[in-house]
C-alpha positions as CSV (number, residue, x, y, z in Angstrom):
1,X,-9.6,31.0,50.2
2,X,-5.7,30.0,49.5
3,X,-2.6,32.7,48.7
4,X,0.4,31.6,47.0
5,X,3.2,33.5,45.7
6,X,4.7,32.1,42.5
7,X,8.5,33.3,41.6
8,X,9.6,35.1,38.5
9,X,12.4,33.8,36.5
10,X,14.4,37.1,34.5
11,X,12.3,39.2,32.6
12,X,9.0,37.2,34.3
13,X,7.5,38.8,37.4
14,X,6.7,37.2,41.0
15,X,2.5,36.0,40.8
16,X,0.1,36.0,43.1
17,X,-2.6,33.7,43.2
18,X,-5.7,33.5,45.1
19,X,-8.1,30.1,45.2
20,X,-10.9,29.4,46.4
21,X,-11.9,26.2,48.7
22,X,-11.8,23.9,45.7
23,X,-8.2,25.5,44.9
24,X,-9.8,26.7,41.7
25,X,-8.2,29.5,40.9
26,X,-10.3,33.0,41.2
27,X,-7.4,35.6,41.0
28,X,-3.9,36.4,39.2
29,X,-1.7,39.4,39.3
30,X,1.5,40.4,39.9
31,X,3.2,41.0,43.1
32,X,4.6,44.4,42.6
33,X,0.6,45.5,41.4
34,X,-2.2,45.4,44.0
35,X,-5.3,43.7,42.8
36,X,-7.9,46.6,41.5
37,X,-11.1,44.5,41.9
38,X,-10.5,43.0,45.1
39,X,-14.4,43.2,46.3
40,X,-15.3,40.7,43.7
41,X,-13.2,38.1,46.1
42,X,-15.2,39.6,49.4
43,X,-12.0,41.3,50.1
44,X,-13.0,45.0,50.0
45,X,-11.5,47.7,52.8
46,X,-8.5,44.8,53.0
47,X,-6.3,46.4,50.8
48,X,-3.5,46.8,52.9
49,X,-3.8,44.1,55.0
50,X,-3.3,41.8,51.5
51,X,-0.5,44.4,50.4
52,X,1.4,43.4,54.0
53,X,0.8,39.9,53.4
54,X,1.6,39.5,49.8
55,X,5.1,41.3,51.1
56,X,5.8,38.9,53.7
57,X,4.4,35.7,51.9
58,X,7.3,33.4,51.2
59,X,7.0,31.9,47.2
60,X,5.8,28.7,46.7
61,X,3.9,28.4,49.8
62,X,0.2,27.3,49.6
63,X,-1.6,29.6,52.4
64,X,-4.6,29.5,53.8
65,X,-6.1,33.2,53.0
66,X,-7.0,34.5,56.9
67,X,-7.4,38.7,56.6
């Protein structure tokens, strides 16, 4: 799976996308909320290993999801 962060513009807030392989896209939700549902995306127990990544990610950057 990819992670991108995708920047706000005024009353807009920062994005966070997740793809899969395919770069379809499985997963939307804002920055400043962590996702609820994350073992639907085999991400469960990860919680703040994505929270600590999702605050370092840089915006517009396409990254390979490794947690």
């Amino acid at each position: 799976m990819y992670i991108i962060k995708v920047k706000g513009k005024a009353k807009i807030p920062d994005y966070i996308q997740i793809r899969d392989e395919n770069f379809v896209l499985v997963a939307y939700f804002r920055a400043d909320r962590p996702l609820k549902k994350v073992e639907k995306f085999g991400l469960e127990g990860k919680e703040d290993e994505l929270e600590a990544l999702i605050k370092d990610l840089p915006f517009g950057k396409l990254q390979k999801l490794e947690l």
